[in-house]
N, C-alpha and C positions, 0 to 999 in steps of 0.2 A: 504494500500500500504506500502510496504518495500521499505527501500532504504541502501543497503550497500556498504559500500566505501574498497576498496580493502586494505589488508595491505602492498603489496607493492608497493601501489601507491605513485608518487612521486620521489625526489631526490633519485639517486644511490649513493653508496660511493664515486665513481670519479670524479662525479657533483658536489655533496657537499662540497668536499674536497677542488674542483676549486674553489666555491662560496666561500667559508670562506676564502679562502686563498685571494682572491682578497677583500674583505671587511677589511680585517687585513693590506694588504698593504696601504688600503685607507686611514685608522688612520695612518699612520705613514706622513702624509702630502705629499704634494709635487707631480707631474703628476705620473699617474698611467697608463699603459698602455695595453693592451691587442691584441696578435698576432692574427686578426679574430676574430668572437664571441665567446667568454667564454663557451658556451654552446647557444644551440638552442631557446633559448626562448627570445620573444621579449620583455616582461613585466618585466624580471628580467635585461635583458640589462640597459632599460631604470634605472632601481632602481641602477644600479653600477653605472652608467654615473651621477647621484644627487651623490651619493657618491665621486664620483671624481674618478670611474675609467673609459678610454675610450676605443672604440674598432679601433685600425686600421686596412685599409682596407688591401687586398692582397697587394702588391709589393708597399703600405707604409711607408716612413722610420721616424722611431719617433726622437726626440729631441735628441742630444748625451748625454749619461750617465744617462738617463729616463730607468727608471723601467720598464721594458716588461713582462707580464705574459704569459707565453704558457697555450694554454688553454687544455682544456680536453681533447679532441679529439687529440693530438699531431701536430705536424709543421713536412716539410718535410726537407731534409735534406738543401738544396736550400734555404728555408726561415729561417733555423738556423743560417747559413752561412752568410745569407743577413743583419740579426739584430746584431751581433755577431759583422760585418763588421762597423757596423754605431753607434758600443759603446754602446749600451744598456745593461744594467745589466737585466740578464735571470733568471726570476722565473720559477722554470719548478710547472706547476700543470698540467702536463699528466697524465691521470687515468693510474694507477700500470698496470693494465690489456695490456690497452693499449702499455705503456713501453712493457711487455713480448713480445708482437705479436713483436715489432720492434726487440727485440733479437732475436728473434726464425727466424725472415725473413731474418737478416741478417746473424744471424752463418748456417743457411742450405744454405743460397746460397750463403758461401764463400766454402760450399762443392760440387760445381757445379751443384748442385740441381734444376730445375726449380721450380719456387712458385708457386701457385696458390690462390689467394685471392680472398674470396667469398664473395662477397659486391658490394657496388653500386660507381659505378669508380667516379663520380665526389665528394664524399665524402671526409672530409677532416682528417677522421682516414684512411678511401683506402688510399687515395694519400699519408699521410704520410708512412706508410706500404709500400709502393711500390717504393719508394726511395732508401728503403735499401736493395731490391734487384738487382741485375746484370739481369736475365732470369724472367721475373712475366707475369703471364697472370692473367685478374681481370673478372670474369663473376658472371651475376646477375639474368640470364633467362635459361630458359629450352635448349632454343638454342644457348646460347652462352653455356653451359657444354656439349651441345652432338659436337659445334665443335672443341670447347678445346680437348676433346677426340679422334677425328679423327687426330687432327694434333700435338696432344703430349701422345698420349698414351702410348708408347712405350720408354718414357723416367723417367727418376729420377727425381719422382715430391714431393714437399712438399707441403699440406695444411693447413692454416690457414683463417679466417671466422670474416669479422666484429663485434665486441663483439656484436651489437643490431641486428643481423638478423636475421628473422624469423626460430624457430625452426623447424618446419613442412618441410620447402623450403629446410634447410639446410638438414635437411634426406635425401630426395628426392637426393639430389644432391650427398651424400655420397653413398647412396647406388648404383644409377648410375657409379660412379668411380671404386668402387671395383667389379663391374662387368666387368669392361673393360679394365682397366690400370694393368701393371703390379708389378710398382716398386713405390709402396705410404707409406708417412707417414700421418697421421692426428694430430695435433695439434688441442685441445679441448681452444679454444679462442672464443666461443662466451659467455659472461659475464652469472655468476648465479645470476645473479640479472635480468637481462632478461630471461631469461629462468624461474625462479621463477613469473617473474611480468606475463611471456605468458602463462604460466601453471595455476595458479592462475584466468586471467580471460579467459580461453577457459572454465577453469572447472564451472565456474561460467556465464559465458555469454549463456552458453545453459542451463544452466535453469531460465535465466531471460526473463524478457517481453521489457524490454529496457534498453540498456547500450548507458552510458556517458563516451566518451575518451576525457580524457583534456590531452592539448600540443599544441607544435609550428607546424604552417602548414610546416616548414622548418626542424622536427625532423622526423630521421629517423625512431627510435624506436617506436614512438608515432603513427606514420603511420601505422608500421607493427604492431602495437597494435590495430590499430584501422580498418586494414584490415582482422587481424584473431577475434577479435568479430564479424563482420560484417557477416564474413560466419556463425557463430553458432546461430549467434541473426539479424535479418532482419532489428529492430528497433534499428539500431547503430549510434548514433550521434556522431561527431567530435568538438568539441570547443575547444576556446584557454582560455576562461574566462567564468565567469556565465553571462554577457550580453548577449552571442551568446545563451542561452540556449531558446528554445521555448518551453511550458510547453504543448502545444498541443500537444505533438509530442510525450507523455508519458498519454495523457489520456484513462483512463481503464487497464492501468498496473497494476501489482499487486507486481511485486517484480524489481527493479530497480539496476544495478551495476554500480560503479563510480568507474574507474581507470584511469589515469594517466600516462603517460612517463614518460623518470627519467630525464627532464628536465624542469618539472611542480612544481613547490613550492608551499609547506605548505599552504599559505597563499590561493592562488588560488583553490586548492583543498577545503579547508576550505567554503569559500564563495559559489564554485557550491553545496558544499553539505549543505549548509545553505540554498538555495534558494531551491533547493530542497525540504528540508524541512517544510519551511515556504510554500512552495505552496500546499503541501498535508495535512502538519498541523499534522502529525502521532507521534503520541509521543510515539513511538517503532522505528522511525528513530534511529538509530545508527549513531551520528554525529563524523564527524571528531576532536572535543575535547575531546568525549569520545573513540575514540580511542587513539588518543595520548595519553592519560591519564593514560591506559592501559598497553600500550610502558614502562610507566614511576614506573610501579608496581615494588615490592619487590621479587627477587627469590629465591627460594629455595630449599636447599639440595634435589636432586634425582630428578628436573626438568630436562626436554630435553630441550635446551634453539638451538637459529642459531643466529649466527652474523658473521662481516665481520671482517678479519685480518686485523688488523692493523698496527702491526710490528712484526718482526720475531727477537730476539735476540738468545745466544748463549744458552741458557738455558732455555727459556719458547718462546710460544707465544702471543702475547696479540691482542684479541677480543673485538668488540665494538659488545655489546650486546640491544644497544638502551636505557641502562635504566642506573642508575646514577652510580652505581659502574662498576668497570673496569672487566674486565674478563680473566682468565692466565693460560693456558694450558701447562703445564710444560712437556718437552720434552720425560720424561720416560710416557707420560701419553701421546703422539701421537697413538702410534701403537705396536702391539704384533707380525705385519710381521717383520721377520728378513729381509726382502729387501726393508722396506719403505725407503723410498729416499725424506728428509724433501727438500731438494735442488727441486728437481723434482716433487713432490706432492704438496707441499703448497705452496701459492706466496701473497703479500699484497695484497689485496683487493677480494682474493677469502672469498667466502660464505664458514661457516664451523659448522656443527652439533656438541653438546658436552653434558651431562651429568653434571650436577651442583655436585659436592663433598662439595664446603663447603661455605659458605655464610660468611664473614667477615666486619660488617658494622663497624665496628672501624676500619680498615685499611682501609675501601671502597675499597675493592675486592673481586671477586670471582672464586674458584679456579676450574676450569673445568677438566673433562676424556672425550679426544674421545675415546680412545682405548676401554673404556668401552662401548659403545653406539654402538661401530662398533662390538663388542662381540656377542652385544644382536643382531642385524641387520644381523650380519653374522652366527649365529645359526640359525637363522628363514631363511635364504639362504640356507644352510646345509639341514634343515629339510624338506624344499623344494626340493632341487635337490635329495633327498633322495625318498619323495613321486615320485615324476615327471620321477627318474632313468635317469635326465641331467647328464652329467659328470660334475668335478670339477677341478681346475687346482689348483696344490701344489709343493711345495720346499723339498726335502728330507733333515731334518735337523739333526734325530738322528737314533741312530741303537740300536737294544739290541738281543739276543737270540730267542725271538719269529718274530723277523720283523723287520720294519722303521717305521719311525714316519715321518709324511707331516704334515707344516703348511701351512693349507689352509683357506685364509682371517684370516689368526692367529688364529688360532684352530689345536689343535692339535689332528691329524686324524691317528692311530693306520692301518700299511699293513701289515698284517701275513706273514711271508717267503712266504706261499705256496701260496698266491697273488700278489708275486711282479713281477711274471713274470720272475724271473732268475731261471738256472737250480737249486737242489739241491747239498747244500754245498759248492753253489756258495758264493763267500764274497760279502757285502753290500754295502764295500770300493766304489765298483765303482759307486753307486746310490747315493750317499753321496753330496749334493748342487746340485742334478740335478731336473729339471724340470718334472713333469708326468701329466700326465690328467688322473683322476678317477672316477671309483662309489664309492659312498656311499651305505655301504647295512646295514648298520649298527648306531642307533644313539639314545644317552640317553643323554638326555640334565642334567637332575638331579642330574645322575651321573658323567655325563661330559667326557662319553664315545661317540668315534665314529670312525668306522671301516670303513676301504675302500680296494677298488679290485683293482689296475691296469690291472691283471691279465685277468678281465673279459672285459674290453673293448681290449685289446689285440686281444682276442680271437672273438668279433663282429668282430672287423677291417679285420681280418683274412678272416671271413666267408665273410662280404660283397665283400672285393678283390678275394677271392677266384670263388666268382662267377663271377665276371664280368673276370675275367681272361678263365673262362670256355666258356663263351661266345663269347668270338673272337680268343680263340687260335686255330693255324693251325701249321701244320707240315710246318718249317722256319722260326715260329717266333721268334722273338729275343728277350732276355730278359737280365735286369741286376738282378746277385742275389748272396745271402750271403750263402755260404759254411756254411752247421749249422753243421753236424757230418758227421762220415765214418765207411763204413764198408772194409770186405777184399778187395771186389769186387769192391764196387766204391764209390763216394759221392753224398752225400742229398745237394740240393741247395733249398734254398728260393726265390721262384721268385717273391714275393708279396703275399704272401697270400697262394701259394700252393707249396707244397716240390716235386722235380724231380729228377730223378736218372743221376750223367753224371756217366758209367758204367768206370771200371778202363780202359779198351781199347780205350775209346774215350776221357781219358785224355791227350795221349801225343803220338806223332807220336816214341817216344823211346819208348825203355820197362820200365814198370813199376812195381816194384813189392809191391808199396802199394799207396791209392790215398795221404799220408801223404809228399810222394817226391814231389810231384808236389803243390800240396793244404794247405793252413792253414784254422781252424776253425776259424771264421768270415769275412775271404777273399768276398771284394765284383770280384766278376766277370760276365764276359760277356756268354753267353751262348744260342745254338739256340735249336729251337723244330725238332729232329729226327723221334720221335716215341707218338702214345695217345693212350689211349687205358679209352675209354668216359665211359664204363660202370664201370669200375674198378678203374677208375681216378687214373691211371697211364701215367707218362709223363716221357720220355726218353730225356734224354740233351744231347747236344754235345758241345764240350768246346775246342777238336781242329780243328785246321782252315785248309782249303783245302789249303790254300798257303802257310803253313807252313810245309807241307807233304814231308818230306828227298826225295821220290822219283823223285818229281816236281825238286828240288834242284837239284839233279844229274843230270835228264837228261836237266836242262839247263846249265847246266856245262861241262857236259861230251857227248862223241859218242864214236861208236866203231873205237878202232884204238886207241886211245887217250892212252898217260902213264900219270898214278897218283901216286900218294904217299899215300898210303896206311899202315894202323897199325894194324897188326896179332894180333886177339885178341880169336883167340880158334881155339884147334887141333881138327884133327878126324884122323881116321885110313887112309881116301883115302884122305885127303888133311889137308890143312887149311883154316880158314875164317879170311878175313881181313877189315877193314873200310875201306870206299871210301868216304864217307860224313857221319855227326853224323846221325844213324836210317839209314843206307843202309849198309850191308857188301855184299862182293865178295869173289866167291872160287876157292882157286887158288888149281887146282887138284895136288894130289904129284907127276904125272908126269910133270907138269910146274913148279914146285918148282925147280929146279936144271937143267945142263945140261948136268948132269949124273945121271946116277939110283941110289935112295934112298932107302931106308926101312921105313922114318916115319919123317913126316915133323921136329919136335923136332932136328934133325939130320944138319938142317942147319938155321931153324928160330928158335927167341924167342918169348912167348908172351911180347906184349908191342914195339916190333920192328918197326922202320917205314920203308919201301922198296920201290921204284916202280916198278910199275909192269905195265903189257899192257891190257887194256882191250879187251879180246878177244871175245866177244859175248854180247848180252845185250837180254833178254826174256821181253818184255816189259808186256805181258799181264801174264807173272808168277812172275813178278818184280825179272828175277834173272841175279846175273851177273857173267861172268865167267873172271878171271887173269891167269896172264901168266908173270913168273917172266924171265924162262926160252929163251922166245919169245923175250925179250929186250937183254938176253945175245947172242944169237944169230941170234940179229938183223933183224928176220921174223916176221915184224910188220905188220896184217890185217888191210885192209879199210875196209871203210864204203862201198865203189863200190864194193870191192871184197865180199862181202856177198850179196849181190843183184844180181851178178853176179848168185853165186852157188844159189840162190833161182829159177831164173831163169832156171837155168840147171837142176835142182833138179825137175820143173815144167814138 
């Protein structure tokens, strides 16, 4: 029989950090106090309370000017307020982690944001959490996110997630969300030390014969540890200590796992897996000394090491890497993206991968590269989306004569001109800090080459909308689209995917004599479907509107009979033509021109003149109108009656 004990069984950084920090208060003499329990566990309580530190209860007020610790978990804004009130001097030992959630919950809903917190509502990190929001909804179940979603789907929600909650669950619940809501952020708060501790033993619990979870019946994480073994391994036991353990309950096992929640101590873990030990007698057990032991080894140069931040200064980071020298991540050595955002990316207590550069045991430190580790990480990503033909997403950071260069995951990814998608001898200027998604088709790790198409997924995007646009288009549908080029005749739109003709006549109810007057190249516009023609996948647009038609205009303006103000704007031998409204003229014959006889309009009008005149006629179904300037100087103004009249008679 095996029996192994998980590495990240045990205290989390924010645990441990509470624990020592209240063990340090306790040497300094004098009452020591604690807002709630410190953490989840009953045995380690009990060990601070011999030490001299106590927990007080909820809506307890301690001695005035007594020492209060906040515990890990954080205090709500209420119980700040209330200790604050009654003179306590405030230790804060909030896990870091924990601290961010409280920023993030409160700067998004001072931006009117609804929260939503995914955790278990009587918790005392929820509750804390939930203080600092104005709008919060808290769900924990299947049914409480599908009616979170009926009754706030449709608004500006922000997420955030108990750092200890079940990874699995929280999928579930994200992928739910974005199938249904429109307007989400996600914040990534649940802790990598849980996520590490739940990964660690799913992958290990199903190939065991029995696992052992140690913790407090009252921790949350320890629970959720000890419900996701449960499904992969049948034989899952629960204890808080190795007295609860029953060795029957492992006979015929062959291979055993022991983990922990991160409010179970060293000491406790030590003991189940001693007993353990001593019951099976294997001396291939892997004891919990020998793994600390392990913990406590020498690193070196070109190791992949993880540990948790510690603090962030102006110039380096510094890492605890569990072993005795320090660890220091100097800031040119984060990242090779030009848009990492050390504010935004790293935070104390987050888990961080690194790359050993150099081992200093006379200084007792060691000097770490992510950027290097994330090189090697993000070639093997590259080389992947490469085989698999994924897209990739990239920053246009530089230009030269044959293309752009994209950093992507900081790599530097070579776009030929004739890939980037712009017309030729287009400039690059405007690609320049802009965002693309690509293929890779191209990639030489050795040489430290690698080529990519924007180009080519362009042109997928195209064909997929291209079809689905084929698919439901009809003569009237409407579409929004970008003016790409022009000919004499008329211009090309893009309407998603497929280019349409709007012809120069069905640009503009005026005359036109190139689609350049009325159109710019990249103009978005609105435009409907005229004309299809399926086999030939020709599609005719139309771009102006029937209510913008001069003639609609006129005749709700005008009848016959009526005098307007009209502007002569061309002669002919038998008359002149004059505007009535913009895109309608009227002709006024050369015997209405005058009310004497003329030879040639010229003789008493100019172009550009304005007159009025009477309309004398209106052909609705030849759209033509006839004036009469003559008809007002001697005052023979026709009705509208008197033409219905002579229709009549005429009948």
């Amino acid at each position: 029989m095996n029996v192994k004990v998980a590495k990240t069984a045990g205290f989390c950084f924010g645990v441990k950090r509470a624990v020592d920090m209240a063990y340090a208060e306790a040497k300094k003499g004098g009452g020591v106090y604690t807002a709630g329990p410190l953490i989840h566990n009953a045995n380690v309580l009990r060990d601070l309370e011999k030490a001299g530190v106590f927990t007080l209860e909820d809506g307890q007020t301690p001695p005035k000017g007594s020492r209060v610790i906040i515990r890990a978990h954080g205090l709500t804004k209420s119980q700040l307020e209330r200790l604050e009130k009654a003179g306590a001097e405030l230790i804060d030992a909030t896990c870091p982690k924990v601290a961010r959630i409280h920023d993030i919950a409160a700067a998004e809903s001072s931006k009117g944001r609804h929260i939503l917190i995914i955790g278990q509502a009587d918790h005392p990190e929820v509750m804390g959490i939930a203080s600092r929001c104005d709008r919060f909804s808290i769900v924990y179940t299947h049914e409480e996110i599908d009616d979170f979603i009926a009754k706030f789907g449709e608004k500006p929600i922000s997420i955030v997630c108990q750092t200890t909650f079940n990874i699995k669950k929280y999928d579930e619940f994200v992928n739910k969300l974005k199938n249904s809501c429109k307007d989400l952020l996600f914040f990534d708060t649940i802790c990598k030390a849980t996520e590490l501790r739940q990964s660690e033993a799913a992958a290990n619990a199903s190939e065991s014969d029995g696992v052992i979870v140690i913790g407090d019946a009252h921790s949350s994480n320890s629970n959720n540890l000890f419900r996701l073994c449960k499904e992969l391994c049948k034989n899952t036991v629960f204890v808080q200590n190795a007295e609860e353990i029953d060795k029957r309950a492992f006979e015929g096992c062959r291979d055993i796992f022991i983990t922990a929640g991160a409010s179970t101590p060293d000491s406790i873990i030590k003991e189940v897996n001693r007993k353990m030990s001593e019951e099976i007698k294997n001396e291939n057990t892997e004891s919990f000394a020998e793994l600390l032991e392990q913990s406590l080894k020498t690193l070196h140069t070109g190791e992949k090491v993880s540990g948790i931040i510690t603090k962030i200064n102006a110039t380096d980071i510094q890492v605890d890497l569990g072993v005795k020298q320090a660890g220091y991540i100097a800031m040119s050595e984060l990242s090779d993206d030009p848009n990492f955002d050390v504010a935004e990316s790293i935070h104390v207590g987050d888990e961080i991968e690194a790359y050993v550069m150099r081992v200093n045991d006379v200084e007792g430190l060691i000097m770490l590269s992510k950027k290097r580790l994330d090189a090697v990480k993000n070639w093997e990503k590259l080389e992947t989306a490469y085989e698999t033909k994924e897209p990739v997403e990239g920053v246009i950071v530089d230009q030269n004569k044959g293309g752009v260069i994209a950093s992507v995951m900081g790599v530097r990814v070579f776009i030929p001109a004739s890939q980037t998608g712009l017309p030729r001898e287009a400039s690059f200027d405007t690609m320049m800090k802009t965002t693309h998604k690509m293929r890779i088709t191209e990639i030489n790790r050795q040489r430290r080459r690698v080529v990519g198409s924007i180009k080519v997924l362009e042109a997928e995007s195209r064909r997929e909308a291209a079809a689905k646009i084929w698919e439901t288009i009809e003569v009237g549908s409407q579409y929004k689209g970008i003016v790409k080029s022009f000919t004499s005749y008329g211009a090309f739109v893009d309407i998603g995917g497929v280019d349409g003709m709007v012809h120069i006549s069905e640009l503009s109810w005026n005359r036109v004599k190139h689609p350049s007057d009325v159109l710019t190249i990249g103009q978005e516009i609105n435009v409907f479907v005229i004309g299809l023609d399926t086999e030939k996948k020709k599609i005719s647009l139309g771009y102006r509107l029937a209510e913008d038609n001069p003639w609609t205009k006129f005749e709700s303006t005008y009848k016959k009979g009526d005098v307007a103000s009209v502007k002569i704007v061309k002669f002919m031998p038998f008359g002149a033509f004059a505007e009535v409204v913009p895109g309608v003229d009227g002709l006024i014959h050369i015997s209405q021109i005058a009310d004497r006889r003329i030879g040639k309009p010229e003789e008493v009008l100019e172009l550009g003149q304005v007159v009025d005149a009477v309309i004398t006629d209106i052909d609705t179904e030849k759209k033509k109108i006839s004036l009469s300037i003559r008809a007002l100087l001697e005052g023979n103004l026709p009705t509208e009656d008197e033409g219905e009249a002579d229709e009549e008679t005429a009948e």
